[in-house]
N, CA, C and O atoms as a GROMACS GRO file, in nm:
protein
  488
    1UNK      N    1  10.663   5.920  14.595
    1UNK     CA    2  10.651   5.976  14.461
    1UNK      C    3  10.594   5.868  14.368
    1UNK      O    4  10.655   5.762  14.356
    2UNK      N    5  10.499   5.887  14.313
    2UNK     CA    6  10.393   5.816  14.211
    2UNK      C    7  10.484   5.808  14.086
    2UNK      O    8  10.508   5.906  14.015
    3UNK      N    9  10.532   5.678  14.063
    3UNK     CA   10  10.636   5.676  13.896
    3UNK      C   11  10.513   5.594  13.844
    3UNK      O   12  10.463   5.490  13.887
    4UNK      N   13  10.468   5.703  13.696
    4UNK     CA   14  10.418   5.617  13.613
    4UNK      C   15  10.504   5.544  13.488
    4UNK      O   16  10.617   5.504  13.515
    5UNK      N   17  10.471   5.534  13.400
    5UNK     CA   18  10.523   5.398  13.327
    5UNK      C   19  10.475   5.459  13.177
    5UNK      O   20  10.359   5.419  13.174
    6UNK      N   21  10.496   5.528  13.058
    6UNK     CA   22  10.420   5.512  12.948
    6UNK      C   23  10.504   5.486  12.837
    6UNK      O   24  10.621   5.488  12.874
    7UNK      N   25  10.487   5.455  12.680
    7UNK     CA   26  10.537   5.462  12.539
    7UNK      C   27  10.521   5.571  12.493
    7UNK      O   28  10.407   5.616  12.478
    8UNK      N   29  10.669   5.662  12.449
    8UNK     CA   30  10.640   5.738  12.314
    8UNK      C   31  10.508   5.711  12.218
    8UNK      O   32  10.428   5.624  12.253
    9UNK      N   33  10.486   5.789  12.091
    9UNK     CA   34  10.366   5.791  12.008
    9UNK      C   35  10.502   5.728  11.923
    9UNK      O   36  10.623   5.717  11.945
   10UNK      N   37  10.430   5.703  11.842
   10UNK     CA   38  10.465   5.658  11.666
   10UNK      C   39  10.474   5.485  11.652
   10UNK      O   40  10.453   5.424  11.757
   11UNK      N   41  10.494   5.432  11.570
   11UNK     CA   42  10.476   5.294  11.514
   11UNK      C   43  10.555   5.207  11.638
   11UNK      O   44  10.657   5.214  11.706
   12UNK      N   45  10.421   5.111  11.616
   12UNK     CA   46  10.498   5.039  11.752
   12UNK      C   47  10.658   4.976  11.744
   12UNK      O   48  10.712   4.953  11.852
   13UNK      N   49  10.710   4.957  11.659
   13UNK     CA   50  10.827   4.913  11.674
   13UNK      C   51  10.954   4.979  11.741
   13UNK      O   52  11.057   4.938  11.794
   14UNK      N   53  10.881   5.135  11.704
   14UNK     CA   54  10.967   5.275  11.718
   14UNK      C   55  10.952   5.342  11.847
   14UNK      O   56  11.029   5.431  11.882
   15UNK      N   57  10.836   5.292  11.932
   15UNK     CA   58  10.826   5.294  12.050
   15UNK      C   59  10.934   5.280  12.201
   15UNK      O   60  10.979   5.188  12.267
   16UNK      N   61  10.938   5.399  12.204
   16UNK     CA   62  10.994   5.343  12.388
   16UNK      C   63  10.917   5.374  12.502
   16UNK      O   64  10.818   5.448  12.509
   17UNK      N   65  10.988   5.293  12.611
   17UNK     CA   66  10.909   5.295  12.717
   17UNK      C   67  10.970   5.430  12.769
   17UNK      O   68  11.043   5.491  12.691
   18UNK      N   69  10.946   5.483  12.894
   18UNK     CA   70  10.951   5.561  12.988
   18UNK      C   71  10.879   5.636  13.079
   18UNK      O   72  10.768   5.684  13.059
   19UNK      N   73  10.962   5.648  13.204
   19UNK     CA   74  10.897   5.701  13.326
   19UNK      C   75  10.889   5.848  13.389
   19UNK      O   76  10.995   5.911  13.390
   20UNK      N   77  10.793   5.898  13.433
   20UNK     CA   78  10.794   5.997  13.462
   20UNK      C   79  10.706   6.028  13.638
   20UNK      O   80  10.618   5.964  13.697
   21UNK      N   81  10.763   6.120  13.662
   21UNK     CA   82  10.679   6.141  13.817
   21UNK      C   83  10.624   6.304  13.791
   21UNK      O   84  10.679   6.387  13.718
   22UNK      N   85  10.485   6.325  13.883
   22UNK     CA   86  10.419   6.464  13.829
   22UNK      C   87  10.307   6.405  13.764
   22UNK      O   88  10.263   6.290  13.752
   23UNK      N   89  10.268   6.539  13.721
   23UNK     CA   90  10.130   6.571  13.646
   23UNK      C   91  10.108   6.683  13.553
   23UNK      O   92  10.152   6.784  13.607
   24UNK      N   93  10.069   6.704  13.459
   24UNK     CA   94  10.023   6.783  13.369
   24UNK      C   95  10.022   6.960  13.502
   24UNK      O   96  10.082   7.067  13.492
   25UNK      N   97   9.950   6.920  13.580
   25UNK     CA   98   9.871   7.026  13.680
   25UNK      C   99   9.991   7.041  13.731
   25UNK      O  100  10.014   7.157  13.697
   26UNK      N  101  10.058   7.015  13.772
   26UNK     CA  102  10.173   7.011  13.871
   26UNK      C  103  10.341   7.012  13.843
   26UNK      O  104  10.432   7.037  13.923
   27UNK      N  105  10.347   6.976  13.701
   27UNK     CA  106  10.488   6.961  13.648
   27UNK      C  107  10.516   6.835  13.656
   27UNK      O  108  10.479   6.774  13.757
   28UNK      N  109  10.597   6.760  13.540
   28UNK     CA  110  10.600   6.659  13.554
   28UNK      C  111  10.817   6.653  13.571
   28UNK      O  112  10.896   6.747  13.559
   29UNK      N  113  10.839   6.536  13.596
   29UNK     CA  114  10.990   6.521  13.610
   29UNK      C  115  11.009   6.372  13.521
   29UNK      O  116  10.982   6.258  13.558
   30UNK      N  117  11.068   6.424  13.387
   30UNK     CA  118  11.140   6.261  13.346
   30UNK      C  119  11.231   6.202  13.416
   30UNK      O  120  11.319   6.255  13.484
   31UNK      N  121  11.204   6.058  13.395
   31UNK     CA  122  11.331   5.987  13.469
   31UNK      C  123  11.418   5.878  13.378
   31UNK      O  124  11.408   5.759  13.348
   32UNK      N  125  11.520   6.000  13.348
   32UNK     CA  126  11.585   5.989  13.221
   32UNK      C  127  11.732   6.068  13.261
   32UNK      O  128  11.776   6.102  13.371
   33UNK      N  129  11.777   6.078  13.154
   33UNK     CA  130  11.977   6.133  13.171
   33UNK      C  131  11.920   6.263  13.209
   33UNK      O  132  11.847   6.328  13.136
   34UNK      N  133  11.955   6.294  13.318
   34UNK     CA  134  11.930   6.461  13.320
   34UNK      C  135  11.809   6.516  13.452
   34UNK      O  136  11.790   6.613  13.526
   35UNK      N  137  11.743   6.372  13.420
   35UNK     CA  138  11.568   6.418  13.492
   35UNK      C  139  11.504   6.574  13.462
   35UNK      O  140  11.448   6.649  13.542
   36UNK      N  141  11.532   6.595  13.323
   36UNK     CA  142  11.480   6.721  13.307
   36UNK      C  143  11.323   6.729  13.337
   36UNK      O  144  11.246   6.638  13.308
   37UNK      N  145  11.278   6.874  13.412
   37UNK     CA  146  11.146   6.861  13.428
   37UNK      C  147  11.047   6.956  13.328
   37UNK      O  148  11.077   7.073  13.301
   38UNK      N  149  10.925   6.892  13.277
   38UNK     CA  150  10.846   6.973  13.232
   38UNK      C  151  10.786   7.077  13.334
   38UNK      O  152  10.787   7.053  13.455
   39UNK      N  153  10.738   7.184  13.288
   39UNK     CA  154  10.699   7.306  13.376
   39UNK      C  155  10.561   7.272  13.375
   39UNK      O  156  10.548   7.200  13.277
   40UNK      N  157  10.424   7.288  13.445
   40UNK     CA  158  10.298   7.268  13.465
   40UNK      C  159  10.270   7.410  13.326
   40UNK      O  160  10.211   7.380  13.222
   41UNK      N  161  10.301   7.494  13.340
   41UNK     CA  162  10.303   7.578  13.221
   41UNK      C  163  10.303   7.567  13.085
   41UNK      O  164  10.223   7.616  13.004
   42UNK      N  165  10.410   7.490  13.064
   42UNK     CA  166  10.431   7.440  12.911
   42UNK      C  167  10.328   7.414  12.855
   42UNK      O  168  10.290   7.463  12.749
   43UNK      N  169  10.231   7.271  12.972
   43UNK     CA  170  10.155   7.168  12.905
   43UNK      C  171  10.006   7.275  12.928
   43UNK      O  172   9.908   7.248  12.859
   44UNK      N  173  10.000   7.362  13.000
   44UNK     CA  174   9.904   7.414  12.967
   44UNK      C  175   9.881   7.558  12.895
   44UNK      O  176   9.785   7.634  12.901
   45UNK      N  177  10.012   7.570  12.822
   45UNK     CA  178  10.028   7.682  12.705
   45UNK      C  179   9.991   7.608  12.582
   45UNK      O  180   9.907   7.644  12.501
   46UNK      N  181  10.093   7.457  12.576
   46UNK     CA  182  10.048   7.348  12.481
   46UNK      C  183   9.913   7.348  12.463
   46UNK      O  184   9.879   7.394  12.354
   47UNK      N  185   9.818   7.308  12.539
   47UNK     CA  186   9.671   7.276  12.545
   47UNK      C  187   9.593   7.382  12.504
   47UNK      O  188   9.483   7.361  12.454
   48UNK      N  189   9.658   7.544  12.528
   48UNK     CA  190   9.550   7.668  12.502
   48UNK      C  191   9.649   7.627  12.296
   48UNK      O  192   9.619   7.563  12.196
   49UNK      N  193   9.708   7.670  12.319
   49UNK     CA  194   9.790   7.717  12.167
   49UNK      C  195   9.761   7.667  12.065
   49UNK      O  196   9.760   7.733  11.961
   50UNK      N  197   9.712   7.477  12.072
   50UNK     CA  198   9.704   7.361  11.950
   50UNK      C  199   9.492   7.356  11.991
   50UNK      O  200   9.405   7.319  11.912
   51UNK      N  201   9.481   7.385  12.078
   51UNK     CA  202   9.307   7.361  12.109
   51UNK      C  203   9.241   7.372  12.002
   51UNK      O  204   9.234   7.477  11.939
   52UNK      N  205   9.185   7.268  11.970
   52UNK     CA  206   9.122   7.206  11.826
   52UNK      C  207   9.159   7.174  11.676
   52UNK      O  208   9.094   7.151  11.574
   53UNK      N  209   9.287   7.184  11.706
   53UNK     CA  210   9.398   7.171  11.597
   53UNK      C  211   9.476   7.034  11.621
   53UNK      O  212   9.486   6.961  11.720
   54UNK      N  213   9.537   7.027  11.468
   54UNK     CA  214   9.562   6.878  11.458
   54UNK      C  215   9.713   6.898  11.401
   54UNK      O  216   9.732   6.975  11.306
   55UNK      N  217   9.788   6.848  11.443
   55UNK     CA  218   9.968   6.901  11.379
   55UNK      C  219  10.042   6.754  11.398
   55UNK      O  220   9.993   6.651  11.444
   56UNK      N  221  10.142   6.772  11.360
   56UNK     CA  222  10.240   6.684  11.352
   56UNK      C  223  10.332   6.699  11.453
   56UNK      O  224  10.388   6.801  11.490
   57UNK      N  225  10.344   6.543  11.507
   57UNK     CA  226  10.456   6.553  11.618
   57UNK      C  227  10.612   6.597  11.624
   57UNK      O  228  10.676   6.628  11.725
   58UNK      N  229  10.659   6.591  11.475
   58UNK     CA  230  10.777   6.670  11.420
   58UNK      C  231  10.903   6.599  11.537
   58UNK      O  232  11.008   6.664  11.539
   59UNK      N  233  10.900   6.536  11.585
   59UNK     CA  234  11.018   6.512  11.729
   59UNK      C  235  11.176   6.481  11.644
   59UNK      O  236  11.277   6.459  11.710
   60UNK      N  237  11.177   6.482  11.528
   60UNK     CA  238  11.316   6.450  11.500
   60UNK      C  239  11.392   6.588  11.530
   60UNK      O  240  11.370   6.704  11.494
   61UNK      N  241  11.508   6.520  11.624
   61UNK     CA  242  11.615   6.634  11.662
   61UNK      C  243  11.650   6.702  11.594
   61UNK      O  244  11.606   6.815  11.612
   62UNK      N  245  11.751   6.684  11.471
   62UNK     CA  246  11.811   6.786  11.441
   62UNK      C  247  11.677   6.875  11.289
   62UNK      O  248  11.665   6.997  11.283
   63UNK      N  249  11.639   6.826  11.241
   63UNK     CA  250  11.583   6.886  11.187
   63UNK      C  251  11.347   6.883  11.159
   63UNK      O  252  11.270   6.863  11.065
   64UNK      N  253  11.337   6.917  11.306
   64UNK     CA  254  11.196   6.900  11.314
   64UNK      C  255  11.141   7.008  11.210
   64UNK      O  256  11.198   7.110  11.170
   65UNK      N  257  10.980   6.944  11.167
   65UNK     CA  258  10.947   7.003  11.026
   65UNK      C  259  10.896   7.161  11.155
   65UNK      O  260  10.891   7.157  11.278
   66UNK      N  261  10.866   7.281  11.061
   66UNK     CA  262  10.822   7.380  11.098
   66UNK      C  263  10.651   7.349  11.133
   66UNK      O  264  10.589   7.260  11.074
   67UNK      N  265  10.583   7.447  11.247
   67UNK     CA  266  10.452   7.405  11.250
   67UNK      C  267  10.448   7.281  11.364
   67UNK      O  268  10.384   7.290  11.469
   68UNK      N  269  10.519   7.174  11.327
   68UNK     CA  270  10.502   7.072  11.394
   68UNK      C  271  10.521   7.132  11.508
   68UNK      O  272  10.555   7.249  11.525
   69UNK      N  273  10.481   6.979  11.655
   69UNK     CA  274  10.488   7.021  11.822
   69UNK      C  275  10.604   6.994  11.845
   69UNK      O  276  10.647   7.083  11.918
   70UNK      N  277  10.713   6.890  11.815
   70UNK     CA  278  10.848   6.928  11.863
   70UNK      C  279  10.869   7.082  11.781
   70UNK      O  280  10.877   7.172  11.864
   71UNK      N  281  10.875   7.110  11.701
   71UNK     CA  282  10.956   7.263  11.692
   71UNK      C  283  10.942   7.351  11.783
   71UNK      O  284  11.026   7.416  11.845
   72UNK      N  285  10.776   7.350  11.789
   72UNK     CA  286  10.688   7.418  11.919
   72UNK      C  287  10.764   7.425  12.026
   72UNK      O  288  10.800   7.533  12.074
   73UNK      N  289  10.799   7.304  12.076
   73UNK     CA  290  10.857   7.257  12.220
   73UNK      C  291  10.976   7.326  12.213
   73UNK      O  292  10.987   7.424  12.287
   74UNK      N  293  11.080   7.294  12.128
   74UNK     CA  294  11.236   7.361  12.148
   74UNK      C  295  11.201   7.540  12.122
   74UNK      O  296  11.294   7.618  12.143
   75UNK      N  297  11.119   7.574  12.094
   75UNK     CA  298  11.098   7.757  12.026
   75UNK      C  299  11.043   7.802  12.151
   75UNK      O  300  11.103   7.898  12.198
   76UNK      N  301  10.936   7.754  12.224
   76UNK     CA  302  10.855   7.776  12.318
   76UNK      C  303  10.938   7.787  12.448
   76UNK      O  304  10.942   7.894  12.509
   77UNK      N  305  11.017   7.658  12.500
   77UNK     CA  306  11.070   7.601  12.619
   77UNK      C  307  11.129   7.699  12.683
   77UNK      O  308  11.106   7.715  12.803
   78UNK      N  309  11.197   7.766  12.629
   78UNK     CA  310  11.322   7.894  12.683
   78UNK      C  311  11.188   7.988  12.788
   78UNK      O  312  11.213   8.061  12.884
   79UNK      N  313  11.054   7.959  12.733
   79UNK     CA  314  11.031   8.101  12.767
   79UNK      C  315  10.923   8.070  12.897
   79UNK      O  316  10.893   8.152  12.984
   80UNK      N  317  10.865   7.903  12.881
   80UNK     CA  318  10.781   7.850  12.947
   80UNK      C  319  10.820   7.738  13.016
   80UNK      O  320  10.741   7.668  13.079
   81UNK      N  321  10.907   7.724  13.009
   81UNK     CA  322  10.989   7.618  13.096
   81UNK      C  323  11.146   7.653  13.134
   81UNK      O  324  11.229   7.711  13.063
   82UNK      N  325  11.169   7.582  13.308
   82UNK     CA  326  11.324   7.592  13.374
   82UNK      C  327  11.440   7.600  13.277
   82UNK      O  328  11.524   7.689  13.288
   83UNK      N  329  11.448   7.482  13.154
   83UNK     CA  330  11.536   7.500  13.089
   83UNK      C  331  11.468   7.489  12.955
   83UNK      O  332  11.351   7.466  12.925
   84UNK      N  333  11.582   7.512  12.879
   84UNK     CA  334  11.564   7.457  12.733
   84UNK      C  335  11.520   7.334  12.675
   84UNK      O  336  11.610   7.250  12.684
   85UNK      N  337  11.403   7.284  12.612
   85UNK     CA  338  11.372   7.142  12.556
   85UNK      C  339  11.414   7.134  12.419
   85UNK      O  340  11.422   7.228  12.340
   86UNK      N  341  11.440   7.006  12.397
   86UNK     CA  342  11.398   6.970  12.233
   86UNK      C  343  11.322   6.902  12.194
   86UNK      O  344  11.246   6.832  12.261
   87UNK      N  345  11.331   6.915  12.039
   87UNK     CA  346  11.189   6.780  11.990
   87UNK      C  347  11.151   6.694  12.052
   87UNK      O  348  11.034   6.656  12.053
   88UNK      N  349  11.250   6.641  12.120
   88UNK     CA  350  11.267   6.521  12.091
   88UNK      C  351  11.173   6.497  12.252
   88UNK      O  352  11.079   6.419  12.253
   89UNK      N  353  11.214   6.576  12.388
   89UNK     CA  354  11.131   6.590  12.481
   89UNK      C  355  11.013   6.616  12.428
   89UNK      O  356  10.926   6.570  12.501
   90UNK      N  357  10.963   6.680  12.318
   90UNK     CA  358  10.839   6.690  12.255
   90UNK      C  359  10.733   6.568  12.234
   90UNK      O  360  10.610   6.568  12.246
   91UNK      N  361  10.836   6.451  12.192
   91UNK     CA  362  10.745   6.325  12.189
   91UNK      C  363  10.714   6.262  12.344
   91UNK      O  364  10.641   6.163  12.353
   92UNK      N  365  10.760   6.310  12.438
   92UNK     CA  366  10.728   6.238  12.559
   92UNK      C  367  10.619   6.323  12.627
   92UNK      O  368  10.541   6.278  12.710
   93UNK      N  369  10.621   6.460  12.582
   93UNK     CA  370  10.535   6.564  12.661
   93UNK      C  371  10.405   6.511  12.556
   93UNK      O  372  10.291   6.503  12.603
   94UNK      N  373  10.421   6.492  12.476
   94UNK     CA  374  10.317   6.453  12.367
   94UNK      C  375  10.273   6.359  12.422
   94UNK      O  376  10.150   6.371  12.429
   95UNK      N  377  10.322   6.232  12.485
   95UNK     CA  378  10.228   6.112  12.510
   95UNK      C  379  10.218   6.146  12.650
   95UNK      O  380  10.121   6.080  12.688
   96UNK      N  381  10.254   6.196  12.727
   96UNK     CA  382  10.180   6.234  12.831
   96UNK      C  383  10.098   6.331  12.815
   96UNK      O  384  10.029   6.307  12.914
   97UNK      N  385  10.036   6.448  12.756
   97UNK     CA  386   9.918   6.483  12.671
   97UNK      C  387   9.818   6.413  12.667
   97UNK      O  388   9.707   6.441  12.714
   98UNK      N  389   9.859   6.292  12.594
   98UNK     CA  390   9.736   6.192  12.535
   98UNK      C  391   9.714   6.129  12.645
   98UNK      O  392   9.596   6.111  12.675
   99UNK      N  393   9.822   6.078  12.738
   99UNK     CA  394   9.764   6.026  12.869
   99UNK      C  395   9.621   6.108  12.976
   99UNK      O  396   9.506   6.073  13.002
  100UNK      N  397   9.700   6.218  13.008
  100UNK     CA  398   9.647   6.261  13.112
  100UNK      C  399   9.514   6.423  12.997
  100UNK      O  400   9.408   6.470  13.038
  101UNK      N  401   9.546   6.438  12.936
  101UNK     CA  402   9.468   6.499  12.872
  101UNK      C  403   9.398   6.538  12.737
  101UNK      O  404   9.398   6.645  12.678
  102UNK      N  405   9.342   6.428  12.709
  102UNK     CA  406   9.252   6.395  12.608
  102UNK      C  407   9.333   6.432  12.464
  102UNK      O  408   9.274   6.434  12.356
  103UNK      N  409   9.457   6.457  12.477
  103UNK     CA  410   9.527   6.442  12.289
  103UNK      C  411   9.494   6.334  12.231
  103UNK      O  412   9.495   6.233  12.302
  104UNK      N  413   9.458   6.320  12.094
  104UNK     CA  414   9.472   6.180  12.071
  104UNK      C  415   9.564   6.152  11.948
  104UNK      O  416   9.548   6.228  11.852
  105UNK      N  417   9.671   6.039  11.936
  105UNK     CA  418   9.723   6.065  11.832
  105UNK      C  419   9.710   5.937  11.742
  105UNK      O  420   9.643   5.836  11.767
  106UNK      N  421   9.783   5.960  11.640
  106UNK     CA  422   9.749   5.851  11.500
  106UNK      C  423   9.894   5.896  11.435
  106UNK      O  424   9.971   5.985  11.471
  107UNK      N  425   9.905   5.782  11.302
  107UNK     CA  426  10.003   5.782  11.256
  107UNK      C  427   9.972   5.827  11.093
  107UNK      O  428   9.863   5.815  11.038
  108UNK      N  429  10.048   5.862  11.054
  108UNK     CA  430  10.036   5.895  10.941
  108UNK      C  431  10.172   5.868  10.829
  108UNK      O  432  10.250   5.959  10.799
  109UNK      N  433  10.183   5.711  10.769
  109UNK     CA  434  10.311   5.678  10.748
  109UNK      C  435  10.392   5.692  10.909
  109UNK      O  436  10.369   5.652  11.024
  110UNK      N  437  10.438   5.727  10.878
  110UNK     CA  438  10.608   5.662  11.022
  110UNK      C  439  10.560   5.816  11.133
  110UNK      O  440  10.599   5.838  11.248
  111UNK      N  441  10.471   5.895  11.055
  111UNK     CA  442  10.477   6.071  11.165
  111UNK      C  443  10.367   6.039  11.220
  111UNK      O  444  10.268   5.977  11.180
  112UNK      N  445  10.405   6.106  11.350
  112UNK     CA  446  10.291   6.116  11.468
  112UNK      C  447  10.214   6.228  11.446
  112UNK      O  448  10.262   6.342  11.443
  113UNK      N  449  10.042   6.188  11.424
  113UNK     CA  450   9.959   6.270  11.411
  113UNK      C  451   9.909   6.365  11.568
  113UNK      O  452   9.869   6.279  11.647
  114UNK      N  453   9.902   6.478  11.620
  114UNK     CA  454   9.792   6.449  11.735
  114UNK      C  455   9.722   6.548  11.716
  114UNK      O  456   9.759   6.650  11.657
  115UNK      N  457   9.597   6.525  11.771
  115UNK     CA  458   9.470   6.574  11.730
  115UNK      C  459   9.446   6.629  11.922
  115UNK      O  460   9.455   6.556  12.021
  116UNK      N  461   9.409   6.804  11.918
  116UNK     CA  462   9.424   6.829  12.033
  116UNK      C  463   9.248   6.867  12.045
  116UNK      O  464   9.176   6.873  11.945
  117UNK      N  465   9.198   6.889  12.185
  117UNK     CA  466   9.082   6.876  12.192
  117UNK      C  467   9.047   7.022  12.210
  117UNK      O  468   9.106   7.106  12.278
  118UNK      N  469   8.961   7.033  12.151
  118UNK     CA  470   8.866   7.173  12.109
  118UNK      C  471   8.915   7.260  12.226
  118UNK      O  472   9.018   7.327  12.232
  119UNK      N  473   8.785   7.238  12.352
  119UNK     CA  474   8.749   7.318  12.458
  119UNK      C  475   8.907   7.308  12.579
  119UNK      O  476   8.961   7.199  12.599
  120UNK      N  477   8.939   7.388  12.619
  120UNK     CA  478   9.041   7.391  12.710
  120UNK      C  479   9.004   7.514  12.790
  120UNK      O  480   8.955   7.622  12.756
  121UNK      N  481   9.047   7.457  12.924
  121UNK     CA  482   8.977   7.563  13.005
  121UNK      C  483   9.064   7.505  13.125
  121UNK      O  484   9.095   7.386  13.127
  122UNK      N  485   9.113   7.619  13.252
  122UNK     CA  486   9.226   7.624  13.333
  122UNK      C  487   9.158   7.691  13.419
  122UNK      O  488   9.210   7.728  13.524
   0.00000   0.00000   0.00000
């Protein structure tokens, strides 16, 4: 099993590391309390839904802004993924995004910008 290695988005100080095994195509599995897994679905409902749109990463738990992609993630998850996510899995599905499929993000003050790419096609 291929463990990659990446950082959350937002200001580097605020950064963590973490690992994950999978792929966008394939489902990915954190390796974290739980090893909850992303569904190959999610990330490519994510990719049709935000395609050429630019939102806010929103990942704070208890109260993510509306609009933003953590809200997305915890509203969405029930219906496109094994279990339930929150925001907060939102910031890790987010930088694996930008990893493996052209998101790109920026900061804006302390919030994670990401900017999703136009054309998406499956």
């Amino acid at each position: 099993m291929d463990v990659k290695r990446l950082e959350t988005l937002g200001p580097p100080k605020k950064r963590k590391e973490f690992h994950y095994s999978g792929s966008i195509q394939s489902g990915v599995v954190l390796h974290q309390s739980g090893n909850p897994r992303i569904e190959a679905r999610l990330f490519t409902e994510a990719l049709r839904r935000f395609a050429g749109k630019t939102v806010y990463g929103g990942f704070k738990e208890d109260d993510p802004p509306l609009g933003g992609f953590g809200a997305w993630v915890k509203d969405e998850s029930p219906r496109l993924n094994s279990r339930k996510l929150s925001p907060r899995h939102g910031s890790f599905i987010a930088a694996i995004l930008c990893a493996e499929a052209g998101v790109r993000s920026s900061l804006d003050g302390n919030s994670v910008v990401l900017r999703f790419p136009e054309i998406f096609s499956k």
